[in-house]
C-alpha positions as CSV (number, residue, x, y, z in Angstrom):
1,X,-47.3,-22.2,-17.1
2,X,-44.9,-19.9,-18.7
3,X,-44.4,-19.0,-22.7
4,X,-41.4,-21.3,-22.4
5,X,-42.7,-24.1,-20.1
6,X,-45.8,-25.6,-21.1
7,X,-47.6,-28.3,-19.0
8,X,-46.7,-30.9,-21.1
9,X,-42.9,-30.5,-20.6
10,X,-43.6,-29.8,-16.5
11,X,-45.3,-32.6,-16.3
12,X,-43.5,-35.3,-18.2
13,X,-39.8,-33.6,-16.1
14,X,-41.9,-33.1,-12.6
15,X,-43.0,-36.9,-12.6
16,X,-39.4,-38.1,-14.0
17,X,-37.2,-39.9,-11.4
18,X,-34.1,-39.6,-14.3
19,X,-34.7,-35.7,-14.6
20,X,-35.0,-35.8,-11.0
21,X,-31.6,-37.4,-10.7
22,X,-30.0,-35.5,-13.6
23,X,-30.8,-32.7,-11.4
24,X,-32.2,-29.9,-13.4
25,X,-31.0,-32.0,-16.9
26,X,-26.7,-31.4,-15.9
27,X,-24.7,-33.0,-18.9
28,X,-22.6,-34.6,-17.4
29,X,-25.5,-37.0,-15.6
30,X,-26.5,-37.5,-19.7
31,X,-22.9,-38.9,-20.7
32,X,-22.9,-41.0,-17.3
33,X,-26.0,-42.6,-18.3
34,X,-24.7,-43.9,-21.7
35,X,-21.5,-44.6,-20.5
36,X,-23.7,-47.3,-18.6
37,X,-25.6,-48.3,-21.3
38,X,-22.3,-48.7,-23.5
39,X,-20.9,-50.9,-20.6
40,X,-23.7,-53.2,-18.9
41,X,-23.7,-56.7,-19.8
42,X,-27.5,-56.9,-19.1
43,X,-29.6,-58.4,-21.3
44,X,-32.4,-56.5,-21.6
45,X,-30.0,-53.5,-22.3
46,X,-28.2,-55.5,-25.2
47,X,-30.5,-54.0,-28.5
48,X,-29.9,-50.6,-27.1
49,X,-26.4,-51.2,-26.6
50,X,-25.5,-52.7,-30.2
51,X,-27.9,-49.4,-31.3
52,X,-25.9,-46.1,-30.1
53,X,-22.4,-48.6,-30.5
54,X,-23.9,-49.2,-34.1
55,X,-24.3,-45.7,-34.4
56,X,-21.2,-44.3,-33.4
57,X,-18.7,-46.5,-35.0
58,X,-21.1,-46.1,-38.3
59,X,-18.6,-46.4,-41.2
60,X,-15.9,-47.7,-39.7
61,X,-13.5,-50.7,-40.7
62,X,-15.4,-52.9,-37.3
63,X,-18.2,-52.3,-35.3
64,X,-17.4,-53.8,-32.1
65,X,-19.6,-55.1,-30.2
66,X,-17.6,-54.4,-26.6
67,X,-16.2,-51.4,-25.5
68,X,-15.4,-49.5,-22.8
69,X,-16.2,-46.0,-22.1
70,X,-14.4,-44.1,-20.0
71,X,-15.5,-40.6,-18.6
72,X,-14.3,-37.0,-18.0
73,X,-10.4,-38.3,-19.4
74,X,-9.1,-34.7,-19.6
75,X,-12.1,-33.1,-19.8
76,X,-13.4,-35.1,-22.4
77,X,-17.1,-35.9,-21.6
78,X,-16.8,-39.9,-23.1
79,X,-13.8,-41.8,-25.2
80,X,-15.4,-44.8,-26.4
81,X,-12.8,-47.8,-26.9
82,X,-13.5,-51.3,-28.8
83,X,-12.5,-53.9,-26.9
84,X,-11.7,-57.5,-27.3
85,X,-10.5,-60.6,-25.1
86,X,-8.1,-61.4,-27.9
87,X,-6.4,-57.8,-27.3
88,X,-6.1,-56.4,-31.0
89,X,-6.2,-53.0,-30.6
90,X,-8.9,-50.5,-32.1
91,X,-8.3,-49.0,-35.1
92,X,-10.8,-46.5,-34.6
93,X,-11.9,-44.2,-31.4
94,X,-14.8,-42.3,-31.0
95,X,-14.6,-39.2,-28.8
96,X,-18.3,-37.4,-27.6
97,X,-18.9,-33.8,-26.1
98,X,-22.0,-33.7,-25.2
99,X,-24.2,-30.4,-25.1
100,X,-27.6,-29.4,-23.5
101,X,-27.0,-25.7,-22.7
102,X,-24.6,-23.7,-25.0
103,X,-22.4,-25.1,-27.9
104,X,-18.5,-24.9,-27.4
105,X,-16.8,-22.2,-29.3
106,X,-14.8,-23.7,-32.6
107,X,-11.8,-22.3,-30.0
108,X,-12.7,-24.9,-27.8
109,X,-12.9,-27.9,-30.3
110,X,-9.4,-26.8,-31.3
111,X,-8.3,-27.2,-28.1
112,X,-9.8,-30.4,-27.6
113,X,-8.0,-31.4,-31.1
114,X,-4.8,-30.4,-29.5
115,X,-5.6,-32.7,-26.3
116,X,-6.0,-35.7,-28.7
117,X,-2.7,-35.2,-30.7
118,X,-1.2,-36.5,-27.0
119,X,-3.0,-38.0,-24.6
120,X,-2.9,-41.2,-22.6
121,X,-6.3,-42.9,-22.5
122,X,-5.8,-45.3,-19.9
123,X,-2.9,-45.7,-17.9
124,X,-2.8,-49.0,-15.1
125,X,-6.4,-49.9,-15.7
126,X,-6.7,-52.8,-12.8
127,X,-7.9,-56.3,-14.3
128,X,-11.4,-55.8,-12.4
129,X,-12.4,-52.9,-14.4
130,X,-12.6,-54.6,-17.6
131,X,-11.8,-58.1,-17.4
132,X,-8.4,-60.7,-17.0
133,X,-7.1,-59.1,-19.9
134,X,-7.2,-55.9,-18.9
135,X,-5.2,-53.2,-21.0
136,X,-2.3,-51.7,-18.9
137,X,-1.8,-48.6,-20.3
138,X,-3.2,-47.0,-23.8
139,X,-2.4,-43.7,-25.5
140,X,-2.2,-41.2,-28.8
141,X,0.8,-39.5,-30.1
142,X,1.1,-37.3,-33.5
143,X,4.2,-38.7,-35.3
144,X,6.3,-37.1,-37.4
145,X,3.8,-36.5,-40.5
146,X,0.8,-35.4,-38.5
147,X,-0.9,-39.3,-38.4
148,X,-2.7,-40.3,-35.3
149,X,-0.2,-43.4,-33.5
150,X,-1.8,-45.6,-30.9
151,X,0.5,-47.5,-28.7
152,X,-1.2,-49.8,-26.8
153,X,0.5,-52.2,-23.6
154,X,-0.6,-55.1,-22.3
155,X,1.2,-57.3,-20.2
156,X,4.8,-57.2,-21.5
157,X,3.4,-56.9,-24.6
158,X,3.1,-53.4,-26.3
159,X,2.1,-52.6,-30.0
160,X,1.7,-49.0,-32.2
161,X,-0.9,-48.8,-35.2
162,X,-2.9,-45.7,-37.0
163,X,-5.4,-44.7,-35.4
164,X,-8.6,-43.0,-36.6
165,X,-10.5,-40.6,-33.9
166,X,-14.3,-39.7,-35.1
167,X,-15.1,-36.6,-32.5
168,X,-18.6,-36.4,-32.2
169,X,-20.7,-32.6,-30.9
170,X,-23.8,-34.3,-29.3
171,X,-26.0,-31.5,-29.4
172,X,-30.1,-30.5,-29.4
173,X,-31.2,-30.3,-33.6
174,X,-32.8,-26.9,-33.2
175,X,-29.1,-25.5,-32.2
176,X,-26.9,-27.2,-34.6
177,X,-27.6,-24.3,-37.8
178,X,-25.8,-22.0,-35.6
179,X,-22.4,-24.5,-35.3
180,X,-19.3,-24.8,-37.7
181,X,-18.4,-27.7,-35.6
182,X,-17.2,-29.8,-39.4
183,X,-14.3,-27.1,-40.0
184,X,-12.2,-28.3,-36.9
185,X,-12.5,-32.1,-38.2
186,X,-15.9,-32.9,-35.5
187,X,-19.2,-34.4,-36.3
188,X,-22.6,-33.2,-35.5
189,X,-24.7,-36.1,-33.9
190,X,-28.4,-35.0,-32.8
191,X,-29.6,-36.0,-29.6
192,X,-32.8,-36.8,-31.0
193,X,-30.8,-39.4,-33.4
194,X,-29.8,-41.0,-30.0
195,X,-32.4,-41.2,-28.3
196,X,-34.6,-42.9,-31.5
197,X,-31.7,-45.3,-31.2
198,X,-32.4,-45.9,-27.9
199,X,-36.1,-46.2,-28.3
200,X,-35.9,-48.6,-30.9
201,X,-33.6,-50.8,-29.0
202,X,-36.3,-50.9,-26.3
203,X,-38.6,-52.6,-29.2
204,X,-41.3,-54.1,-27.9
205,X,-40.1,-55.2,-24.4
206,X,-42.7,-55.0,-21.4
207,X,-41.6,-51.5,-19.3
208,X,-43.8,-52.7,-17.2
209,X,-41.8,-55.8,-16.1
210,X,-39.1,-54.7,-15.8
211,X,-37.4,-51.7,-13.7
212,X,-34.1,-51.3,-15.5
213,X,-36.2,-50.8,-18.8
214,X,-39.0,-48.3,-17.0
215,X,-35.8,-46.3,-16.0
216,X,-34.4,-46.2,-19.7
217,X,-38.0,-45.2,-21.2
218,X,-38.4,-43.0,-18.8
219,X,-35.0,-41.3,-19.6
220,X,-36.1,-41.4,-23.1
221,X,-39.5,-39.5,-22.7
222,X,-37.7,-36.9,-20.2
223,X,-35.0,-36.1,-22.1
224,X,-36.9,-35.5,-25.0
225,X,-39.1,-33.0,-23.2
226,X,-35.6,-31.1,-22.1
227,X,-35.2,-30.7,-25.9
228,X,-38.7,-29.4,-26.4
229,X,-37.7,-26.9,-23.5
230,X,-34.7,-26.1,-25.6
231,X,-36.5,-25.4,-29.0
232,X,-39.0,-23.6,-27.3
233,X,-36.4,-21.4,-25.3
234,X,-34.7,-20.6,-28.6
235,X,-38.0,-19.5,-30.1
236,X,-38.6,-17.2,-27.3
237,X,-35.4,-15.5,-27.1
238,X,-36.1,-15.2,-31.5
239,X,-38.7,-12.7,-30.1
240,X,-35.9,-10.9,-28.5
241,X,-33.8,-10.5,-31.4
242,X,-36.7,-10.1,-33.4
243,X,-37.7,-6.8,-32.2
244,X,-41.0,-8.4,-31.2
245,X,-40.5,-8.0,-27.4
246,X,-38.6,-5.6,-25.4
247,X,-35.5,-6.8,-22.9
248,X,-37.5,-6.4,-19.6
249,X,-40.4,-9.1,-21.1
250,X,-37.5,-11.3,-22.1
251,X,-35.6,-10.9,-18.8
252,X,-38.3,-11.5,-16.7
253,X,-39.1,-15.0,-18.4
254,X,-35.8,-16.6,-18.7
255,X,-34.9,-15.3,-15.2
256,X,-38.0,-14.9,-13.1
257,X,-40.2,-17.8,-13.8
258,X,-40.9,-19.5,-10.1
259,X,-41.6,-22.5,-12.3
260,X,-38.9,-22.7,-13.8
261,X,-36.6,-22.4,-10.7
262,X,-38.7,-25.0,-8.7
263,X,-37.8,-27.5,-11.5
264,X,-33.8,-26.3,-11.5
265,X,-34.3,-25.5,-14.7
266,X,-33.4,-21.8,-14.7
267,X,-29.7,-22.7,-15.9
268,X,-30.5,-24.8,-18.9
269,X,-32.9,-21.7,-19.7
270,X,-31.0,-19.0,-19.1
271,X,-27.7,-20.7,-20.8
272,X,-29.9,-21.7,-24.1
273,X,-31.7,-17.8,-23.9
274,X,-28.0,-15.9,-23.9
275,X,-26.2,-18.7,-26.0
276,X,-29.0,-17.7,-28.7
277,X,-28.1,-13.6,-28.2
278,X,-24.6,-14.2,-28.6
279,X,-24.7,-15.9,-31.4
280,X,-26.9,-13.5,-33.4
281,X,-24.1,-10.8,-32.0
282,X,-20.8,-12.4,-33.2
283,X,-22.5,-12.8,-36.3
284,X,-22.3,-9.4,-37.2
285,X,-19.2,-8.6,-35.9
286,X,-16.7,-8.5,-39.1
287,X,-12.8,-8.5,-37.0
288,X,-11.8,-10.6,-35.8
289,X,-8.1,-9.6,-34.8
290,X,-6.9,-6.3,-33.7
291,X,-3.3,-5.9,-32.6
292,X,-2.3,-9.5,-31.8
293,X,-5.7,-9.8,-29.9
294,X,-7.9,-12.2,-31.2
295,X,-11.7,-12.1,-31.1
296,X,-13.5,-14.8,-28.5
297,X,-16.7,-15.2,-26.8
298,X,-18.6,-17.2,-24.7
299,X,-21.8,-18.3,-22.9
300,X,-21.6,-18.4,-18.7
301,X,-23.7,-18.9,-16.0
302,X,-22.9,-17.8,-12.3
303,X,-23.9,-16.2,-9.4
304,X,-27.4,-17.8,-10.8
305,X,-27.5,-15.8,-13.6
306,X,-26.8,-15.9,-16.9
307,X,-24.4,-13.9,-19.0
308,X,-22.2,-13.6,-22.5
309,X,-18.8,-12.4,-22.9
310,X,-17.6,-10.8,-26.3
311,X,-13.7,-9.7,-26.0
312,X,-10.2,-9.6,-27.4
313,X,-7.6,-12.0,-26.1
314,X,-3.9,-11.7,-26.0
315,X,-1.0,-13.9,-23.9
316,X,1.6,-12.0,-22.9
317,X,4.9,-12.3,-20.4
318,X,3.0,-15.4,-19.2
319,X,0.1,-13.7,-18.3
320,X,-3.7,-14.5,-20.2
321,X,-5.0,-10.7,-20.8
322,X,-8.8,-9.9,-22.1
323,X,-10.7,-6.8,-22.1
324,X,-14.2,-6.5,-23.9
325,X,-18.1,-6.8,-23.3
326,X,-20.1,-8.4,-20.7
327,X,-23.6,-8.7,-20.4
328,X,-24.9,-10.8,-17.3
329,X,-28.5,-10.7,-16.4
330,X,-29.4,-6.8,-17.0
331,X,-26.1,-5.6,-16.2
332,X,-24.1,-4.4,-19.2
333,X,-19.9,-4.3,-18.6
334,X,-16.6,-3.1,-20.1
335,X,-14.5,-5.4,-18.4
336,X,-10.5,-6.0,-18.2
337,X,-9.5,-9.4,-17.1
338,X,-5.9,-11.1,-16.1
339,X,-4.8,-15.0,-15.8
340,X,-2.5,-13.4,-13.3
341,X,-3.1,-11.4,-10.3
342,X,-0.9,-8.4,-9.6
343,X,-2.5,-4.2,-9.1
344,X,0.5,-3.3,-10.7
345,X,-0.9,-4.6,-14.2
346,X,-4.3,-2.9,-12.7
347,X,-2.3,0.7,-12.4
348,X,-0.8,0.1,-15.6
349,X,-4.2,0.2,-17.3
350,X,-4.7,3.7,-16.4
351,X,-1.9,4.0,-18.9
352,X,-3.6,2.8,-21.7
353,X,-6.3,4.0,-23.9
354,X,-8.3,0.4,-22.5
355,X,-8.9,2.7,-19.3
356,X,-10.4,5.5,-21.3
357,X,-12.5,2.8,-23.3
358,X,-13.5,0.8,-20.0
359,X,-14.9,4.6,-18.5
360,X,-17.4,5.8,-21.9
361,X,-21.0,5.1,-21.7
362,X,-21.8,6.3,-18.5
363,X,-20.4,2.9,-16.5
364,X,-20.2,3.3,-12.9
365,X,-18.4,1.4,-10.4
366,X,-18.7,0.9,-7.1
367,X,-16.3,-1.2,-5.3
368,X,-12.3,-0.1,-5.2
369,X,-9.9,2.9,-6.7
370,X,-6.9,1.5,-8.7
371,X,-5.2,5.0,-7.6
372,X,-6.7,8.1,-5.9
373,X,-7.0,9.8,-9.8
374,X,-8.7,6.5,-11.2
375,X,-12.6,5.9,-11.6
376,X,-13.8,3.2,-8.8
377,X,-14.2,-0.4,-10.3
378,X,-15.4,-3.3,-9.1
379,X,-13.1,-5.9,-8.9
380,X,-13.0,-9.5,-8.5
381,X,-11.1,-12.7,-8.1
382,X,-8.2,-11.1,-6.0
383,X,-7.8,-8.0,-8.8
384,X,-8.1,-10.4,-11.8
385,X,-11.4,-8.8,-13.4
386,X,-11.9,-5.7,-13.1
387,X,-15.1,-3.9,-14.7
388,X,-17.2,-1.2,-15.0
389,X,-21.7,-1.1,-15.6
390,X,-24.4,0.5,-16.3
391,X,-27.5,-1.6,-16.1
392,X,-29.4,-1.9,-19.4
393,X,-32.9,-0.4,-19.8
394,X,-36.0,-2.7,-19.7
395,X,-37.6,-1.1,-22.8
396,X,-34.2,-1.6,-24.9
397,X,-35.3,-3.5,-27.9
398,X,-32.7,-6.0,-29.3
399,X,-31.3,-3.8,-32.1
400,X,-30.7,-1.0,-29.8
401,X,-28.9,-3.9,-27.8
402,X,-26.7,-4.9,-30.9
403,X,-25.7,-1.5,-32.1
404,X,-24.5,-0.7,-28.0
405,X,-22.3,-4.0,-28.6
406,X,-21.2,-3.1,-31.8
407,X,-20.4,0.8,-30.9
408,X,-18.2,-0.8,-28.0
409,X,-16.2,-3.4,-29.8
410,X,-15.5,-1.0,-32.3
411,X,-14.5,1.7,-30.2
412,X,-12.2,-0.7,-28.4
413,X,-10.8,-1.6,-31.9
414,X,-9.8,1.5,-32.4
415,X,-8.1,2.1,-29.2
416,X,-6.1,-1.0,-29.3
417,X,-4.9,0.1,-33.0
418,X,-3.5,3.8,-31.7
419,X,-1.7,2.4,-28.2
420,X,1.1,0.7,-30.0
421,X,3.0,-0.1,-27.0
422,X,-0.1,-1.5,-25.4
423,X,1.4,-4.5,-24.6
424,X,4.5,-2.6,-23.1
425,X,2.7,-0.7,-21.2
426,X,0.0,-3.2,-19.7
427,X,3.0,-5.6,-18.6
428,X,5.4,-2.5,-17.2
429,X,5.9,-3.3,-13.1
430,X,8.1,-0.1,-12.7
């Protein structure tokens, strides 16, 4: 066992054919399996259907009792529709993200908001995917003073009404005190508030008789053990920022753990471990503009490792431009970044005081010269990011960590304040 993983958690996930299929708990497995739920006319699964449909349309003018649910629509994890056989259309229209590993920034709700201001929802749905009355085509459009319109066709038949979207974050309770998620006009809804919902639907049916409701019980008891993993991940990465442990002890347990790999778990792990450090960084980070660049950040994972990214953000002559930290694994990076590919943006940074910014603190490169004068970088993704690293110290203890970050950004703040023509400069092809 690790500090993270204890047996009770490896055991309920290593016996669990759902875990087994969700393979190493991905989300998008999780929104699947309600979708399925929300849309299977059996009738064992009917109390735990009404349940989560009772609980997501809470408060609203109807609470259907039919809907459909349709997946990954624009990136949005589920849109859950009422339907009817009469073909009224909804008057409300709940939309669900759902999160296991990292919460989405505020930046991305907004940009989620701005998909929903105009987006068609369902667009020649074929009769056999609902039913005889199949909606043709369905979709939202802001009118003229900002309300939701839902134009809805069926048939030769087509018909506008207001329409009330309730965006839900579906997200573990022990990482919701670190989201803002009500400011942008979304909902927090606790995954352990679903999944009661789902076990009390299941009432006092016989698992044992029946497979379909041994697989929903079983999802049920795994996915609750992925949130104990979660809560107990976040606790031990506390120790981190804490001061309690140094980085090398936290390193070693969210990144080596054998046990943790054999159970593809090291993701969800390693995601929930950073997610937790970057958090407790932007905290204390008071800007959050300098010079038209605005302050973002952001959990990843890749290359099997997990990192966070704290930078400044600017669009310019159609090109996406950030510069700022990276942290992945134990590497630490002063990174520059384009949308657009192009080594003469790459020669223009020598220009700039970013160059002089990206080359302080002992980084080192290794892989390519911009010019013959320049520092060597490594660069990736066909000359889109270019950095430069030094790897972090295994004693480092977290404050040491946070004043490094800080010392960075604000360094970097200061840099993009006295190059005025930065923006000139960065996008000069002369």
């Amino acid at each position: 066992m690790t500090e993270i993983l204890n047996l009770d958690i490896e055991e309920t996930l290593s016996k669990s054919v759902t875990f087994t299929m969700s393979r190493g708990g991905r989300e998008l497995f999780h929104t699947n399996f309600i979708a399925f739920i929300l849309e299977s006319d059996s009738v064992q699964l009917q109390l735990i259907k009404q349940n989560i449909i009772r609980l997501l349309f809470e408060g609203c003018a109807e609470v259907p009792t039919k809907v459909i649910a349709l997946r990954e629509k624009s990136n949005l994890d589920l849109i859950i529709i009422p339907y009817n056989e009469t073909f009224n259309p909804p008057k409300d229209i709940v939309i669900i993200e759902a999160k296991l590993k990292a919460l989405p920034s505020i930046q991305q709700l907004e940009s989620y908001n701005k998909k929903l201001e105009r987006l068609t929802i369902i667009d020649g749905c074929s009769k056999s995917e609902v039913s005889e009355n199949a909606i043709d085509k369905m979709a939202i459009k802001t009118d003229s003073d900002g309300k939701l319109q839902l134009t809805t066709s069926h048939k030769d038949k087509s018909t506008k009404t207001t329409i009330k979207l309730h965006k839900f974050l579906l997200a573990p309770k022990s990482m919701m005190s670190k989201g803002k998620v009500e400011q942008v006009d979304w909902k927090v809804l606790e995954w352990e508030k679903l999944l009661e919902n789902i076990k009390t639907g299941l009432g006092e049916i016989n698992s044992d008789s029946d497979l379909l409701i041994q697989v929903v019980n079983d999802y049920v008891h795994s996915t609750k053990s992925l949130l104990a993993l979660v809560e107990s991940t976040i606790n031990f990465s506390a120790k981190f920022i804490n001061n309690d442990i140094n980085f090398e002890k936290f390193y070693k347990e969210i990144q080596k753990s054998q046990l943790i790999r054999k159970l593809r778990l090291h993701d969800l792990v390693g995601k929930v471990a950073y997610d937790n450090l970057l958090n407790r960084l932007v905290n204390n980070i008071e800007f959050k503009e300098v010079s038209g660049f605005k302050l973002q950040s952001r959990t990843f994972y890749s290359r099997a490792t997990p990192g966070i990214m704290i930078y400044f953000e600017k669009t310019f002559d159609g090109n996406r431009i950030e510069v700022g930290i990276q942290i992945q694994g134990n590497d630490y990076r002063h990174f520059f970044s384009q949308s657009s590919a192009g080594k003469l943006h790459l020669a223009s940074l020598i220009k700039t005081n970013l160059y002089k910014w990206m080359t302080a603190q002992n980084n080192k490169g290794k892989r390519q010269k911009i010019d013959s004068s320049s520092e060597e970088f490594k660069v990736y993704d066909k000359d889109k990011f270019v950095y430069l690293s030094h790897p972090l110290d295994n004693v480092m203890e977290f404050n040491a960590l946070e004043d490094a970050v800080v010392r960075s950004l604000n360094q970097l703040d200061e840099m993009l304040n006295q190059d005025d023509d930065i923006t000139d400069k960065l996008i000069n092809r002369n």
